[in-house]
N, C-alpha and C positions, 0 to 999 in steps of 0.2 A: 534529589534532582535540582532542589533550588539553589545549593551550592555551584552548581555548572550551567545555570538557566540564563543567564545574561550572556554566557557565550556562544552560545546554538540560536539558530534561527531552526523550531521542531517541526517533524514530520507532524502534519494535522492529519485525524484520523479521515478526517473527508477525501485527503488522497489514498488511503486504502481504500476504502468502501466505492472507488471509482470503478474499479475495474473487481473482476469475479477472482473469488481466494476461496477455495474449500480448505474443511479442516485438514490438519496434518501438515500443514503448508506453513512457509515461515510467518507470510504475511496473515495467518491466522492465530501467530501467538507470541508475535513479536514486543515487544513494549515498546511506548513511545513516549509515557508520562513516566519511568521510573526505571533507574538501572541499577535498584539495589538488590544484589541478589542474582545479577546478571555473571555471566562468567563470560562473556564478550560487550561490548559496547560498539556500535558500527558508528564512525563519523567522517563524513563528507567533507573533502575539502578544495576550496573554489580559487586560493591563493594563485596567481601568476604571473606576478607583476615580474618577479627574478628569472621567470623564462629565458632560456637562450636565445631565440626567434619569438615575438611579442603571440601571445596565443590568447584569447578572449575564457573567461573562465568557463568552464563547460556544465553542461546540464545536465546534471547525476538523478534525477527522479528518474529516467530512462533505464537507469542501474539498476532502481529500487523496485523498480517497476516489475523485470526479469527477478529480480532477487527473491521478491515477496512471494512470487509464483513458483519456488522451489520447495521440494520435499524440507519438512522441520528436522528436527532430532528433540527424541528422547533423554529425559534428564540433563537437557542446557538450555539455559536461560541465554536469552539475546535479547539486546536493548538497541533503540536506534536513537540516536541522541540529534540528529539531524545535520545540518548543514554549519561547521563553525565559520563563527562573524570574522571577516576579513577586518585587519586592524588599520589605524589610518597610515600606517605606515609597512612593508613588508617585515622588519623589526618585533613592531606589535604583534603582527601575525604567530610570529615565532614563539614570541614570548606566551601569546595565549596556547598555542600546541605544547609545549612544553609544561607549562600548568596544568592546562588539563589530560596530560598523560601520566604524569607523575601522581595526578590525585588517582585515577583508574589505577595505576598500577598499585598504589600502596593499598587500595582496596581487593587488589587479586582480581582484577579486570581488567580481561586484554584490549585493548584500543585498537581496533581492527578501520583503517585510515585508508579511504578511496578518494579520487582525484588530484586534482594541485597540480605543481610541478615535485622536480625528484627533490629538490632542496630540501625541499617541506620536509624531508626525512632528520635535516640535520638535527632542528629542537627534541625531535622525538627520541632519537639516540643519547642526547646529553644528559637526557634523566639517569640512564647505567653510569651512576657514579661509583662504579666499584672498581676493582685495581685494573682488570684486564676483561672489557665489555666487548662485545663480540657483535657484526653486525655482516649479513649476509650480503651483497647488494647483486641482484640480477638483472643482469645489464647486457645492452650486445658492445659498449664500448666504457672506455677509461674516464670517469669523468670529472678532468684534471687537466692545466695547460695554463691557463689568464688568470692571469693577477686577481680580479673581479670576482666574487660569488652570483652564479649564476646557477640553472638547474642544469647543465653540463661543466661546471667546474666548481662540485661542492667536497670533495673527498678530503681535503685537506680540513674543513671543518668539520666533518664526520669526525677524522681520527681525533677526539677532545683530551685525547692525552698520549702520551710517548708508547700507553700501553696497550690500546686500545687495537685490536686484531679487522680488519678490512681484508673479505674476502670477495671477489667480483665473482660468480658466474654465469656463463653461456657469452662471453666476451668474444666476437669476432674478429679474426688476425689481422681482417685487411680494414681494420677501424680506431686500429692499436697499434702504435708506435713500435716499436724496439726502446725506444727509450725510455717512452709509459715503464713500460715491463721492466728495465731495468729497474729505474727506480722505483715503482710500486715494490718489486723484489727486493730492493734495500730495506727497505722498513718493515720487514718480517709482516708482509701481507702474504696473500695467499690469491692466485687465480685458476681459473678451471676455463677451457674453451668447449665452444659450443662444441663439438665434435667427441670430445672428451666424455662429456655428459653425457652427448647423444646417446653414445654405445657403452655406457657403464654409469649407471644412474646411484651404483652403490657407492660410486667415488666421491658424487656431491652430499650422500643421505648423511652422514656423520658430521659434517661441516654443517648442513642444518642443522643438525641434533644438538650442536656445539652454540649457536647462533640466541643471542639474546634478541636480536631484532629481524627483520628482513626487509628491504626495502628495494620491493620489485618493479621495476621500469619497463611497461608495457612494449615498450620499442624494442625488445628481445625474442618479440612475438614474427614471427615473416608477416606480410604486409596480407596476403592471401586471407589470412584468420584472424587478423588484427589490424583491417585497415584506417582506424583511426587512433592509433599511436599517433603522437606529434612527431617523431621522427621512424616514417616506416622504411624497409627494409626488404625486397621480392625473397632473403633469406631469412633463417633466424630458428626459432622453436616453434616445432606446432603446437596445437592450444590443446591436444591433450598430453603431451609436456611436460605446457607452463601449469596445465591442471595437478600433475604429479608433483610436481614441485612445490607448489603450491598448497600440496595434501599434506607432503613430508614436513614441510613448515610448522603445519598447525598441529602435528606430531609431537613436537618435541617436547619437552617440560620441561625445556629451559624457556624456550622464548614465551614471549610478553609483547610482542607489541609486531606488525605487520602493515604494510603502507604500498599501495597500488597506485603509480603517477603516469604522469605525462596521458592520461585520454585528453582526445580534442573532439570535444562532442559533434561539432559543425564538420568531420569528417563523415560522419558515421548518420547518411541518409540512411539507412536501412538497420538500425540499431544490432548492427550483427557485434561490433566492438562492448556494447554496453551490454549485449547478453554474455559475449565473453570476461568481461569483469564480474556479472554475477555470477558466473559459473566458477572462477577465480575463488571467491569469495567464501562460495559451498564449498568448496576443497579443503578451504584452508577451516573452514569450521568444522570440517566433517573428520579434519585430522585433530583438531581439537577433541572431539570427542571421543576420539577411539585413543587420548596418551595411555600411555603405561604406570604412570607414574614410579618411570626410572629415577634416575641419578637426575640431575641431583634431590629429586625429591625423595628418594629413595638414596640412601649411603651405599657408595660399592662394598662396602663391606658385609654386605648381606649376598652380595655374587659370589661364582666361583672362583677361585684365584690362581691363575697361572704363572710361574715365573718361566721367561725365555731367556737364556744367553746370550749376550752378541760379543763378538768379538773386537772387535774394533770400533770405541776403546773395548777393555776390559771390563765388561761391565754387563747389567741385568735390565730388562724391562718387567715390569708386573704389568699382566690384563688380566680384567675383571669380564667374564663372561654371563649374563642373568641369562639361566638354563630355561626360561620361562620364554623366549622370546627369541634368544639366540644372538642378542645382542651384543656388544663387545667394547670395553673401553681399556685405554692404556696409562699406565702411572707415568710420569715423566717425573724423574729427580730432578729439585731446584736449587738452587746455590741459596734463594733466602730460606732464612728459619726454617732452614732445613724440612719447607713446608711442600709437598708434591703436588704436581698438577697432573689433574686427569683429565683426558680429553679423549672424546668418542671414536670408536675407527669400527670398523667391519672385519667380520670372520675372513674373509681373502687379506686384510691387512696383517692378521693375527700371523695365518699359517706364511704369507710371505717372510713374517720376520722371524719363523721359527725355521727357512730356508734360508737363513742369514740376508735374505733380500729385503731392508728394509724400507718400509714406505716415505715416498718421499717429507710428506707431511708430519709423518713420526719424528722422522730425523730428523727436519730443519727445528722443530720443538726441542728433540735431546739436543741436540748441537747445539742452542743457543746457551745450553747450561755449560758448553765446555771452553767456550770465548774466555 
């Protein structure tokens, strides 16, 4: 802990012992002096100077508060590393997230990241220094447009390289350009609308499954169940949902790293928003504990293996189905080193492209091999 102790202002155990925690509960077996050994690490962040509309940093013990007062889990460790020190510059800020995620992650510790603005995602993402890093972002709009980096126009520094995959989910039409869309559609992104998910939640599961990061912007929540978003919404997702969403997230065994933005605590007299981030938060921990430990921790080459035909081109896809689970991924042929890319899809994607009907997401993948 004393490698990362200069950048935390920590939770003092005198703020648990405030309020009543029976055992079995988080706030009875959480650590606060020590995250070795931990397979989450919870860290607060207060950052909002790069706000789009100027928003005072908010007051996350309210979070901790609800958070601590939730059911624990069995065989996982959680650490709460506290509140990270704003730096004297927004710069420094960055730089310090990006530090201390990168040291969590190469320990096999997910950095599980509440408050700030959505920016704050960026440093955290640039740690996936590998060819084609993947990051989820759940959002009701594009957040892309002025020149300037701000917490609604950081996508462009999100994507940190040509390869780097930007997926938006629960995106609102009428918040979203035509044009957004176009060009988000040029650069071999991927989006999903709120209506899309609504009524077919197996369509976003595999793009989480897929997803190294997630970085969810509470303003995707309708204002009803989430009135202190900093930009609310009378529409959007209900909070049991953003909870499902949220659950699939901590699901996967790929992703590493999750980040909850935009609370404005001074909205939230009745801390109904800050029990919804703790409940947030249980989700995504509680999907943590139930992974599979699929692909990639797991090689597909231990699934079953299906070849389908397609016709147009002339050609095959391989899916890997684990009979254990029922889960389904597909091989995609590459043009380099002749090396394949597999990427997650669902048994309705499977049998669609064994009716020559293939999935759009399939396709815009194989297709980019035939350019």
């Amino acid at each position: 802990m004393k490698e990362l102790s200069n950048y935390f202002d920590p939770i003092k155990s005198k703020f648990v012992s405030s309020f009543e925690i029976s055992n079995g509960f988080i706030g009875s077996e959480i650590s606060l002096k020590n995250f070795e050994g931990s397979k989450i690490a919870l860290i607060g962040l207060s950052e909002t100077r790069n706000a789009f509309e100027k928003v005072e940093p908010s007051d996350l013990q309210q979070v901790r508060r609800y958070l601590y007062q939730l059911s624990a889990f069995k065989n996982l460790n959680i650490s709460d590393l506290g509140n990270l020190k704003t730096g004297k510059t927004v710069k420094d800020t960055y730089a310090s997230i990006e530090f201390v995620s990168k040291y969590l992650m190469d320990k096999n510790i997910i950095p599980l990241f509440f408050g700030g603005t959505q920016d704050l995602s960026v440093p955290i993402f640039k740690v996936f220094q590998k060819e084609q890093p993947e990051c989820v972002v759940i959002d009701s709009r594009f957040d892309s447009g002025s020149k300037h980096l701000h917490s609604k126009n950081f996508f462009k520094e999100l994507a940190i390289n040509n390869n780097s995959i930007i997926s938006v989910a629960g995106y609102q039409s009428y918040f979203v350009s035509q044009k957004q869309l176009s060009e988000f559609e040029s650069t071999g992104n991927w989006y999903y609308r709120l209506g899309l998910i609504r009524n077919n939640f197996s369509l976003i599961e595999p793009v989480l499954r897929d997803a190294d990061m997630v970085s969810f912007d509470l303003s995707v929540i309708r204002q009803a169940d989430c009135p202190a978003s900093t930009f609310t919404s009378p529409n959007g997702l209900y909070n049991e949902e953003a909870c499902q969403l949220a659950n699939l997230s901590g699901l996967s065994d790929k992703l590493m790293s999750f980040h909850i933005s935009e609370y404005d605590s001074s909205k939230d007299a009745n801390g109904q928003s800050a029990h919804l981030i703790a409940q947030l938060m249980w989700h995504f921990i509680y999907g943590v504990s139930q992974r599979k430990g699929d692909y990639p921790v797991k090689s597909v080459a231990s699934y079953k293996k299906i070849f389908v035909k397609i016709e147009k081109p002339d050609s095959e896809l391989i899916f890997y189905q684990n009979p254990q689970n029922n889960r389904f991924w597909v091989e995609i042929p590459t043009k380099k080193n002749n090396v394949s890319k597999v990427i997650a899809c669902s048994e309705k994607d499977y049998r669609a492209t064994c009716m020559g009907e293939i999935p759009d997401r399939i396709w815009k993948n194989f297709s980019k091999q035939l350019d």
